[in-house]
N, CA, C and O atoms as a GROMACS GRO file, in nm:
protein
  424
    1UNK      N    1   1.764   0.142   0.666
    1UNK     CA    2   1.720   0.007   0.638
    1UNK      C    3   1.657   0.003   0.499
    1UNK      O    4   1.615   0.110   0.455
    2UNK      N    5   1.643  -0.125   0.412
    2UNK     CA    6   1.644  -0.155   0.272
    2UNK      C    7   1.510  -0.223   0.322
    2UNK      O    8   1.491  -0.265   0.435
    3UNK      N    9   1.426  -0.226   0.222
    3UNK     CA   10   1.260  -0.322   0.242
    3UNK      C   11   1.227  -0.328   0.079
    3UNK      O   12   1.244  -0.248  -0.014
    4UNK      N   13   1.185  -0.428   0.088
    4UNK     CA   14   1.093  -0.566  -0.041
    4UNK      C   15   0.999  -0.532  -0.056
    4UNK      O   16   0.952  -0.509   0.056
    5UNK      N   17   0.912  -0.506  -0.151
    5UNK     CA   18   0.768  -0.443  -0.172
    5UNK      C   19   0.754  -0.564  -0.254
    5UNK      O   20   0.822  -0.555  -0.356
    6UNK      N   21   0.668  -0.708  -0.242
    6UNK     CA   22   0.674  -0.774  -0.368
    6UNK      C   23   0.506  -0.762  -0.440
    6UNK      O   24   0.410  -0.808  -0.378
    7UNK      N   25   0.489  -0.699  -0.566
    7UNK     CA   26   0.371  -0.640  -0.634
    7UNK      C   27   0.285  -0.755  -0.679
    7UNK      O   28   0.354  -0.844  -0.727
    8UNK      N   29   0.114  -0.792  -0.680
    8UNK     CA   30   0.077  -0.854  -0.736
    8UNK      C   31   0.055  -0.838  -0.899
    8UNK      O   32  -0.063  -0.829  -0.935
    9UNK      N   33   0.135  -0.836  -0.978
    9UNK     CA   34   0.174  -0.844  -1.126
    9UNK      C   35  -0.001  -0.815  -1.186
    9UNK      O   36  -0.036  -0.745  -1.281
   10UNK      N   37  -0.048  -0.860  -1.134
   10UNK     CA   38  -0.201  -0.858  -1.223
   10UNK      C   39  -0.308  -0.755  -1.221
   10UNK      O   40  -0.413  -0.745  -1.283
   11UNK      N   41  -0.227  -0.654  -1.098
   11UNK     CA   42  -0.282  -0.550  -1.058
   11UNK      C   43  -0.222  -0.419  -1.164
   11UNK      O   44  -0.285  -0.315  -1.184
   12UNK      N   45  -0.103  -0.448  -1.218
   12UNK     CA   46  -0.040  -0.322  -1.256
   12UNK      C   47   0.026  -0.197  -1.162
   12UNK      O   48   0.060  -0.089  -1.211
   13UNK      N   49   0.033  -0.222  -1.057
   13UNK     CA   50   0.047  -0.104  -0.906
   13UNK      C   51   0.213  -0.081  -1.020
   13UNK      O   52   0.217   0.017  -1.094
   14UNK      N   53   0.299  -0.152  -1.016
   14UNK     CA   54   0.414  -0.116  -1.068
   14UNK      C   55   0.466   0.026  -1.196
   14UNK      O   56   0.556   0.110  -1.191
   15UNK      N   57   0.354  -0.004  -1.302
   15UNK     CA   58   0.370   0.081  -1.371
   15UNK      C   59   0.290   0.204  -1.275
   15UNK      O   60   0.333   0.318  -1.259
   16UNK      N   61   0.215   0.172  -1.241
   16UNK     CA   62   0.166   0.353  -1.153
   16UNK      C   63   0.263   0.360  -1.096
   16UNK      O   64   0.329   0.396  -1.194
   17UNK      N   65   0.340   0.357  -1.011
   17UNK     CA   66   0.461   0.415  -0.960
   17UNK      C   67   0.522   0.439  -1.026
   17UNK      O   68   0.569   0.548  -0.996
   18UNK      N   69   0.576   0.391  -1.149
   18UNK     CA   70   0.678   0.442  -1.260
   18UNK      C   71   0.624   0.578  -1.296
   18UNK      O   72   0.709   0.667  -1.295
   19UNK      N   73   0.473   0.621  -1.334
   19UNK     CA   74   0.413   0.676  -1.399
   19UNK      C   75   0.383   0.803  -1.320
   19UNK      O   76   0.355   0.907  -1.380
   20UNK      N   77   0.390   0.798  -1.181
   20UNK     CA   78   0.346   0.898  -1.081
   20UNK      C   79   0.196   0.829  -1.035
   20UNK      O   80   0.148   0.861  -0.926
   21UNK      N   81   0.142   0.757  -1.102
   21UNK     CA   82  -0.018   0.743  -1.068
   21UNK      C   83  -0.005   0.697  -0.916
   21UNK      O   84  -0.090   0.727  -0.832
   22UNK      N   85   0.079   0.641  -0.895
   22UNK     CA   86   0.083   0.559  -0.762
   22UNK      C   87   0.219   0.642  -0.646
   22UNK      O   88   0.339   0.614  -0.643
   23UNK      N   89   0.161   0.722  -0.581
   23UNK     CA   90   0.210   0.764  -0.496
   23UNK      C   91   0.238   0.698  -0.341
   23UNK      O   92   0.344   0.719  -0.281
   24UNK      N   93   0.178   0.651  -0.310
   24UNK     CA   94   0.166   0.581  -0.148
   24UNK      C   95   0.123   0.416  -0.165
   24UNK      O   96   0.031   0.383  -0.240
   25UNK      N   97   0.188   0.334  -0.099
   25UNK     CA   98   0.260   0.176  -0.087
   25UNK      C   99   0.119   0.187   0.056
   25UNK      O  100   0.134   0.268   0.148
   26UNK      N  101  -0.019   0.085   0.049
   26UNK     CA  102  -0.060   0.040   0.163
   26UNK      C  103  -0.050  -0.110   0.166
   26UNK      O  104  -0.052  -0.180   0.064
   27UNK      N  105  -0.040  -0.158   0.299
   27UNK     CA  106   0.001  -0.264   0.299
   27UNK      C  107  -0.187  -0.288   0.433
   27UNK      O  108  -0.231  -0.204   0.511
   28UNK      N  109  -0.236  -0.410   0.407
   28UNK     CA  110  -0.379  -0.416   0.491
   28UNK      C  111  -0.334  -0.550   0.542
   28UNK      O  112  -0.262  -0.628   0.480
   29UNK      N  113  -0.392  -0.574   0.682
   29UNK     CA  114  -0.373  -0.696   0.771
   29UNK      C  115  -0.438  -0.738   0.829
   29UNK      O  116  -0.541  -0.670   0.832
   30UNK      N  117  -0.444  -0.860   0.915
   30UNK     CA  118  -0.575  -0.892   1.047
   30UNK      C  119  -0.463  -0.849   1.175
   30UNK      O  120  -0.505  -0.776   1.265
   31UNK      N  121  -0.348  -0.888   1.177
   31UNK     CA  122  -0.260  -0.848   1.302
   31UNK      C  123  -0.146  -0.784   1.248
   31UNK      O  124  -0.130  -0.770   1.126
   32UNK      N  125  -0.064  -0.743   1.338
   32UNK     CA  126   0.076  -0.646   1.318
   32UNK      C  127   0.170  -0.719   1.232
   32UNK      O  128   0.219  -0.820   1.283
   33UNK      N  129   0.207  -0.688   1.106
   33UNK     CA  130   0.297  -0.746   1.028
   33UNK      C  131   0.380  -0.670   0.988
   33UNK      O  132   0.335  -0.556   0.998
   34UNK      N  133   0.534  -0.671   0.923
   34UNK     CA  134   0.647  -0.646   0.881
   34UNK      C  135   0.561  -0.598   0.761
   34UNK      O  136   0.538  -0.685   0.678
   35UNK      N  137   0.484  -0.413   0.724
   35UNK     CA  138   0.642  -0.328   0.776
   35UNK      C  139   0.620  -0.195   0.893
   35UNK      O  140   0.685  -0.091   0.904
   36UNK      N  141   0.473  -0.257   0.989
   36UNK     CA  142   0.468  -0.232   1.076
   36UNK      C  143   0.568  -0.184   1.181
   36UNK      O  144   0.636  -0.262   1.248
   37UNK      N  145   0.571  -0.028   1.194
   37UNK     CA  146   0.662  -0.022   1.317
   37UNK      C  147   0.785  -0.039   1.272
   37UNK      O  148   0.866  -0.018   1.362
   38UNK      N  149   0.835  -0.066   1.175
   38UNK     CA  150   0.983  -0.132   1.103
   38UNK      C  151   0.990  -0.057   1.030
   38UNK      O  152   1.086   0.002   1.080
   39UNK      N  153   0.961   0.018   0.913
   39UNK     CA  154   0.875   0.057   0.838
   39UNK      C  155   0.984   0.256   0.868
   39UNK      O  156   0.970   0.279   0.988
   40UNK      N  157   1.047   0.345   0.820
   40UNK     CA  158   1.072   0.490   0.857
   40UNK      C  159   1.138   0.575   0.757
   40UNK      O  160   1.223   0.543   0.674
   41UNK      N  161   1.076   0.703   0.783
   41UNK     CA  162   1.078   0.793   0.697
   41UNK      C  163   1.228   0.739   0.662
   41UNK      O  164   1.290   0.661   0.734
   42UNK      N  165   1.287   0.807   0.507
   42UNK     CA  166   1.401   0.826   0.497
   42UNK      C  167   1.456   0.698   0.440
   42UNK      O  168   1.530   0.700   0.342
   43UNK      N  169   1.420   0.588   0.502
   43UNK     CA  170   1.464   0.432   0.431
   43UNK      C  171   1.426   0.407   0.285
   43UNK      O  172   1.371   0.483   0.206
   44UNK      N  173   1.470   0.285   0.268
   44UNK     CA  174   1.440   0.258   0.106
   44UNK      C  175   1.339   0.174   0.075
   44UNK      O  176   1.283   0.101   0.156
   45UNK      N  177   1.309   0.183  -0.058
   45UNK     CA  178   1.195   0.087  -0.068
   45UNK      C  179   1.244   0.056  -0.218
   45UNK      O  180   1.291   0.133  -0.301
   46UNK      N  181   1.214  -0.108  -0.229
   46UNK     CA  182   1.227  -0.124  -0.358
   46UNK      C  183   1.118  -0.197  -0.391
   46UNK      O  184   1.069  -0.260  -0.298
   47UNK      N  185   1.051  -0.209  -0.526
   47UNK     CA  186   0.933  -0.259  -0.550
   47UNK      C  187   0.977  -0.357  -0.729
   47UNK      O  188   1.052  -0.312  -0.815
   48UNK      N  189   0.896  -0.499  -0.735
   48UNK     CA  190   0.893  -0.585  -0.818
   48UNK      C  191   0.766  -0.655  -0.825
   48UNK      O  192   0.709  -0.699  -0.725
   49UNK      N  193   0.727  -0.663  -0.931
   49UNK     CA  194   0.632  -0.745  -0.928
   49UNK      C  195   0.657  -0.938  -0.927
   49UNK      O  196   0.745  -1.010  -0.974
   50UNK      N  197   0.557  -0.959  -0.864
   50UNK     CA  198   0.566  -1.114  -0.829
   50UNK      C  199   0.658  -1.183  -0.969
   50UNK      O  200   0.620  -1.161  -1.084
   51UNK      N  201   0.777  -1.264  -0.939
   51UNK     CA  202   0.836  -1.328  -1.045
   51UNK      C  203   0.936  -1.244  -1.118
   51UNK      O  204   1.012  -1.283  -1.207
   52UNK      N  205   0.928  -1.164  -1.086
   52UNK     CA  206   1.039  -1.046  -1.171
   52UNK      C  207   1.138  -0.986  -1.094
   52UNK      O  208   1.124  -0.972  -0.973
   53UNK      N  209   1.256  -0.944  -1.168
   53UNK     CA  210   1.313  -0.837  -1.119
   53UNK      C  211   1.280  -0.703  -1.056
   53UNK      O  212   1.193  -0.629  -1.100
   54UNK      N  213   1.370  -0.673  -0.929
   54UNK     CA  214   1.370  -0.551  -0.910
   54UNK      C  215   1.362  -0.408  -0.957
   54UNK      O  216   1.465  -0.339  -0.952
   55UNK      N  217   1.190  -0.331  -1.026
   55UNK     CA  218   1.255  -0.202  -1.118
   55UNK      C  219   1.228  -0.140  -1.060
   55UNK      O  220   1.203  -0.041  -1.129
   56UNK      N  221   1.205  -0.109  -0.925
   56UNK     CA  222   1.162   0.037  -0.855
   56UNK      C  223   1.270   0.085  -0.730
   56UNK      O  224   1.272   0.008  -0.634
   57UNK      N  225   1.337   0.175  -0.724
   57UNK     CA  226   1.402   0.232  -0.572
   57UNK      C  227   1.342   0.324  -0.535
   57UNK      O  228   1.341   0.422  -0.609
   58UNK      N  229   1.272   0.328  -0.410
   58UNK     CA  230   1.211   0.480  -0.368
   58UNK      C  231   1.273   0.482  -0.221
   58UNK      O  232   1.345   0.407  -0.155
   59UNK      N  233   1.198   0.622  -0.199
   59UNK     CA  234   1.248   0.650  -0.078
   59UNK      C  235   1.140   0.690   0.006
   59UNK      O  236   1.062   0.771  -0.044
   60UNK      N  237   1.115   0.643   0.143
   60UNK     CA  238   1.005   0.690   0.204
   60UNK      C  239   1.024   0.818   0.279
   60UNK      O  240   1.109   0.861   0.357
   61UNK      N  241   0.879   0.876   0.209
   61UNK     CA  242   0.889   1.017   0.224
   61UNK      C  243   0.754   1.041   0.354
   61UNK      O  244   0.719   1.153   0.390
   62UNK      N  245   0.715   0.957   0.388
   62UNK     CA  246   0.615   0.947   0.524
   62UNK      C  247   0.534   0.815   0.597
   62UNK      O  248   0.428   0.792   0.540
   63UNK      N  249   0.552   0.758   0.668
   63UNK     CA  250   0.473   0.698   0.736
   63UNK      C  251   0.326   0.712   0.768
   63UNK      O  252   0.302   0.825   0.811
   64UNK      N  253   0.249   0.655   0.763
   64UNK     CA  254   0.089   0.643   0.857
   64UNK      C  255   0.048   0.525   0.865
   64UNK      O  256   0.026   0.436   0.782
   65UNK      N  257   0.039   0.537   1.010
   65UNK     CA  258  -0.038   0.338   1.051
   65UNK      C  259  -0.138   0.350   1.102
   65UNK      O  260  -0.139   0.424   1.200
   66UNK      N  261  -0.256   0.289   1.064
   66UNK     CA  262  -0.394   0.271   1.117
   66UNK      C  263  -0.414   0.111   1.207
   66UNK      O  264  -0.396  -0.002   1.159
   67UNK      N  265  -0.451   0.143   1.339
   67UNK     CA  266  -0.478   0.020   1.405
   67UNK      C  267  -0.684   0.007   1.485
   67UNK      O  268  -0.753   0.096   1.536
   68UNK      N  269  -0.703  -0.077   1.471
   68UNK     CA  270  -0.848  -0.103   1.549
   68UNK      C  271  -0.976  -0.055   1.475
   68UNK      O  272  -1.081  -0.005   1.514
   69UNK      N  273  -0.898  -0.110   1.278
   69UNK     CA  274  -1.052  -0.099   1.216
   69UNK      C  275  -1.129  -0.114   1.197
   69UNK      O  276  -1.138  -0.236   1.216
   70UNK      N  277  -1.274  -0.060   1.145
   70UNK     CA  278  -1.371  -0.086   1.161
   70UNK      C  279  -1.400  -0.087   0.976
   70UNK      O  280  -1.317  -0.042   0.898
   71UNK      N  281  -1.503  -0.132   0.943
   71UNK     CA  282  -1.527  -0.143   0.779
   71UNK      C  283  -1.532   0.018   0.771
   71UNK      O  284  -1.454   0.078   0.697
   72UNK      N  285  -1.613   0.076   0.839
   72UNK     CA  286  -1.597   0.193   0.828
   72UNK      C  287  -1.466   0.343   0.822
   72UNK      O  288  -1.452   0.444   0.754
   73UNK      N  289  -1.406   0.288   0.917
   73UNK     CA  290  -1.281   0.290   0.874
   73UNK      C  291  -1.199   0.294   0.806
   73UNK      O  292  -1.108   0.376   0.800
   74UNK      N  293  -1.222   0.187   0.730
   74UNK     CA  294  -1.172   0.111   0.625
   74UNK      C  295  -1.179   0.205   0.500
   74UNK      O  296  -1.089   0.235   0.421
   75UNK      N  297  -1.350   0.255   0.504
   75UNK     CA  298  -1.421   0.258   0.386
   75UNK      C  299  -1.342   0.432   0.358
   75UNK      O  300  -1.327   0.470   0.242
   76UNK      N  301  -1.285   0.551   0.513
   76UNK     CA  302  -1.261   0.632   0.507
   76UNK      C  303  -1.150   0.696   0.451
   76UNK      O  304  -1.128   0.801   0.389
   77UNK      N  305  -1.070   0.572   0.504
   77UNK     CA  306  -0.900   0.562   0.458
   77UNK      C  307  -0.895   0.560   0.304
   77UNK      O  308  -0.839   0.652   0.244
   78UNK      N  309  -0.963   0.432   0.226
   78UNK     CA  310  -1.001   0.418   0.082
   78UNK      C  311  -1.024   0.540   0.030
   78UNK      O  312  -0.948   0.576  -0.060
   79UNK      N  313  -1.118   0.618   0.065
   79UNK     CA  314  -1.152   0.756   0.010
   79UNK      C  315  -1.057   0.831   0.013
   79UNK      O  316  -1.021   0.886  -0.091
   80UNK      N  317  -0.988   0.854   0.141
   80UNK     CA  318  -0.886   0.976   0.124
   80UNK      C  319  -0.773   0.939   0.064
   80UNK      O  320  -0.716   1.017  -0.012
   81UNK      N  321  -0.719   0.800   0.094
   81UNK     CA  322  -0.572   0.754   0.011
   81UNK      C  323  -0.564   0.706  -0.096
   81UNK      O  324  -0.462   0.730  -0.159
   82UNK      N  325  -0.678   0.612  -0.163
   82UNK     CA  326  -0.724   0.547  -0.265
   82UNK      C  327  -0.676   0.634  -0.392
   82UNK      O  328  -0.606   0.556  -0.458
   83UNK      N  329  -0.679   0.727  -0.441
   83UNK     CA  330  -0.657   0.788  -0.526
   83UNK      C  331  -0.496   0.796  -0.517
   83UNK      O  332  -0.438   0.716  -0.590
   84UNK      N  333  -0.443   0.853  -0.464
   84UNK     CA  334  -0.273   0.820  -0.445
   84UNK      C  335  -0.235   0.672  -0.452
   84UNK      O  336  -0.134   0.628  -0.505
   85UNK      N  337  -0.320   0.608  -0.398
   85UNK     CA  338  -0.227   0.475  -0.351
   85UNK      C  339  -0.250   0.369  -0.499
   85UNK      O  340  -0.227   0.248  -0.510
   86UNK      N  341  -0.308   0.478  -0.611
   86UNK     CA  342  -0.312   0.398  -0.765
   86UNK      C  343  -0.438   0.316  -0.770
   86UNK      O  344  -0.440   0.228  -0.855
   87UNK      N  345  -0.555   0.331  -0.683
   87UNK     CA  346  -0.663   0.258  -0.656
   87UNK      C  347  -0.745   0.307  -0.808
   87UNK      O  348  -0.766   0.224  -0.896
   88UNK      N  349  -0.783   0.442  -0.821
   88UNK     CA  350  -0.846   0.493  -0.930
   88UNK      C  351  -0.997   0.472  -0.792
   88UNK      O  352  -1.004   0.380  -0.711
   89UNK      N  353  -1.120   0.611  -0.808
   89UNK     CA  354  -1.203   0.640  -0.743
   89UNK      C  355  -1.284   0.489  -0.746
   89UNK      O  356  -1.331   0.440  -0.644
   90UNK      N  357  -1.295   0.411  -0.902
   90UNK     CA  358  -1.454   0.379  -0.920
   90UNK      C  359  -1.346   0.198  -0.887
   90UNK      O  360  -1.370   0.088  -0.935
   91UNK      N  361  -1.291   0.219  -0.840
   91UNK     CA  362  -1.188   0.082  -0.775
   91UNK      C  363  -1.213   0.053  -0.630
   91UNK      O  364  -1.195  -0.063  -0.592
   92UNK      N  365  -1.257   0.153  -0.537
   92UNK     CA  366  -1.288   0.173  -0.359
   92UNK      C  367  -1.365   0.055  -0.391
   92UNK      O  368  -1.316  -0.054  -0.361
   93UNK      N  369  -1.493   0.062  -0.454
   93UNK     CA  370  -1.589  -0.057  -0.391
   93UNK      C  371  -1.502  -0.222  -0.393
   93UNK      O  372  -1.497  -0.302  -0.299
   94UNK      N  373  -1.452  -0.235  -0.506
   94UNK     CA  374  -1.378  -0.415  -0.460
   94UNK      C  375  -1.304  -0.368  -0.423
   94UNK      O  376  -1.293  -0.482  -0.379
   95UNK      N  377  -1.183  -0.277  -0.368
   95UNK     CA  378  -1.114  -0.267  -0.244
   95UNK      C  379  -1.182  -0.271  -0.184
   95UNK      O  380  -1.227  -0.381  -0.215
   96UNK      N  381  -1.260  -0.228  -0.084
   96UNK     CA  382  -1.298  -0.153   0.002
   96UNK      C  383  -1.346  -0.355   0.096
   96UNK      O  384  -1.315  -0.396   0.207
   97UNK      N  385  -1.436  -0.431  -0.027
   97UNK     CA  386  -1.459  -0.557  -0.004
   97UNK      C  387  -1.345  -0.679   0.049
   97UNK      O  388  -1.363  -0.784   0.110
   98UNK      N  389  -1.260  -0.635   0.012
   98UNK     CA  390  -1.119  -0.711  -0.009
   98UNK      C  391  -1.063  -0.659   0.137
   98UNK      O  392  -1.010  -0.750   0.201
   99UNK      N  393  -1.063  -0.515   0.208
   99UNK     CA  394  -0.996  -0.517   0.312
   99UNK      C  395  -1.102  -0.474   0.437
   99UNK      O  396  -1.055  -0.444   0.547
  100UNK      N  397  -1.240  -0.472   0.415
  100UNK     CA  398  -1.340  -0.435   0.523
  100UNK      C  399  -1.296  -0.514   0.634
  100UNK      O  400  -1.322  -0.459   0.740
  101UNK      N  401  -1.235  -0.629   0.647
  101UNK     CA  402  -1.204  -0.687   0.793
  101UNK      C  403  -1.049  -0.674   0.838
  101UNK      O  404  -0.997  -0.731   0.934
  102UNK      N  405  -1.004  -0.612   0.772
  102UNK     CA  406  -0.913  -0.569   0.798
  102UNK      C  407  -0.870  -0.511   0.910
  102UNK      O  408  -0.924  -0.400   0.911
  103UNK      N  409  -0.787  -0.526   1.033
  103UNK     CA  410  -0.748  -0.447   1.146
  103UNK      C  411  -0.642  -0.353   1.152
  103UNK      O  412  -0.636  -0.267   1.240
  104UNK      N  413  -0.554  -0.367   1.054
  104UNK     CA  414  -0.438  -0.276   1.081
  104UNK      C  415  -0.385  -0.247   0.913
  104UNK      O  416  -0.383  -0.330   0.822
  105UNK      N  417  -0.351  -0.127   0.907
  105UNK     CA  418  -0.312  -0.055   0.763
  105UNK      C  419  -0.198   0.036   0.782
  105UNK      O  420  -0.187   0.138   0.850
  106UNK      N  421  -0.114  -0.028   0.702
  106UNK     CA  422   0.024   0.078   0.707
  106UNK      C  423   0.053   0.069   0.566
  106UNK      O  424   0.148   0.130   0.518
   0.00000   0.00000   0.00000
């Protein structure tokens, strides 16, 4: 299966993936959303930022879904993935604000 990554342009996440900085795609929610469960090793991923063309093809090289979070939670995941996922360390705190109510992370 083929999947849409569409990038918020203002963030820059795009060039970190070009660059290596950005290793791992999280996606944060209040309930179960697409690419929940849909979502498997081996499939494709293509990534664009909002308004643009398609410049990224990857391939997923692992899954992990987090369900029934807590801010704390939240705050743990940030620490350990944050750095892969192109966050940069001193970036956790307004993430961390942005998805504290967050329930589900894939």
């Amino acid at each position: 299966m083929e999947h849409l990554a569409i990038m918020r342009k203002s963030w820059g996440l795009t060039q970190k993936i070009l660059s290596g900085q950005k290793k791992i795609e999280s996606r944060w929610y209040k309930v179960k959303y697409v690419p929940w469960d849909r979502i498997k090793t081996g499939e494709i991923v293509y990534f664009k930022d909002s308004g643009e063309p398609i410049t990224i093809k990857t391939e997923v090289d692992k899954v992990i879904q987090f369900s029934d979070l807590t801010p704390e939670k939240v705050k743990e995941i940030l620490f350990q993935y944050g750095q892969s996922d192109g966050l940069g360390i001193n970036k956790i705190p307004e993430f961390f604000e942005m998805f504290k109510e967050k329930n589900i992370a894939c």
